[in-house]
N, C-alpha and C positions, 0 to 999 in steps of 0.2 A: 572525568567520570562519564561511561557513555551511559545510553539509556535503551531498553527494548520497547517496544511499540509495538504493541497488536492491533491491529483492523480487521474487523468483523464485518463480511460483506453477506448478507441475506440474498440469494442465487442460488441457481441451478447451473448445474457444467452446460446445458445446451443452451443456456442464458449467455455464458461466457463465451461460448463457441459463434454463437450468433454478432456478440458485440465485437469477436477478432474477425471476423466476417465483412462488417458494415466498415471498420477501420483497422485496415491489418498493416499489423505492425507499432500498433499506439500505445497497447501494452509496455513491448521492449522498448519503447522512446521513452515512456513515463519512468521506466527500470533504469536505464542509462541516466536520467535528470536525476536522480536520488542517489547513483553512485560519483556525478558529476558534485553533486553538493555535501560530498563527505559517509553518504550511507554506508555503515562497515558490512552488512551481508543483509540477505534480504532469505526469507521460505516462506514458499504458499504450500499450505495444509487443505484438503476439505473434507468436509464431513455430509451427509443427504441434508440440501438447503442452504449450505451455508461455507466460505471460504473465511480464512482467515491467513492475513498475511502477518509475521514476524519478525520484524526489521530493526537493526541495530545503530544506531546514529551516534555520533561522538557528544552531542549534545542537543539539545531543546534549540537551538537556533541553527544549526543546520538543519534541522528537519522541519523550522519554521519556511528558512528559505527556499526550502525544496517545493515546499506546500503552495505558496505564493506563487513560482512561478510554475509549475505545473496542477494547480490547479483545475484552470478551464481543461486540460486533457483528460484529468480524473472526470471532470464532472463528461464527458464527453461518452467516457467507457461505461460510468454509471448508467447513462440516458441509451446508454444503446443496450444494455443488459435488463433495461426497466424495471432496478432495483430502486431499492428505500438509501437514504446516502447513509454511507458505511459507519459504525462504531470505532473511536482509537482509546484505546488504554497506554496511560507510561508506566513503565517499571522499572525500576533502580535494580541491578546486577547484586543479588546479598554480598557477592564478593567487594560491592565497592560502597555496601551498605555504614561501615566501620570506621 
């Protein structure tokens, strides 16, 4: 049963743009660790103030182990963005609700 995962990141696009700036290329490393660790698809939305990424994992322990080891680079992109650290939400697929 896989699981969706939303992350709600409080930012500006010239916050983002600034953080690919100071470390380019940290983003797509932190992308590639999450599809190395089983992530089935990843999308980033935004909205004024705020991004939210939508990611699909096959379970709660790949996307532990993803977290663990690419941690220090989230907190990285975070600190270059000088945002608040991000909200995550799980949710169960209704189709595998049953």
């Amino acid at each position: 049963m896989s699981i969706i995962v939303t992350v709600r990141i409080a930012t500006t696009l010239e916050a983002v743009a600034r953080a690919e700036e100071q470390h380019p290329g940290l983003y797509e490393r932190v992308i590639e660790l999450a599809y190395a660790h089983g992530m089935i698809s990843h999308r980033r939305v935004y909205r004024e103030g705020e991004i939210m990424d939508i990611d699909e994992w096959p379970n709660e322990e790949a996307r532990m182990a993803f977290r663990a080891e690419a941690g220090p680079l989230v907190e990285q992109i975070r600190a270059a963005r000088g945002s608040a650290p991000s909200t995550a939400e799980t949710w169960t697929p209704l189709s595998d609700a049953h």
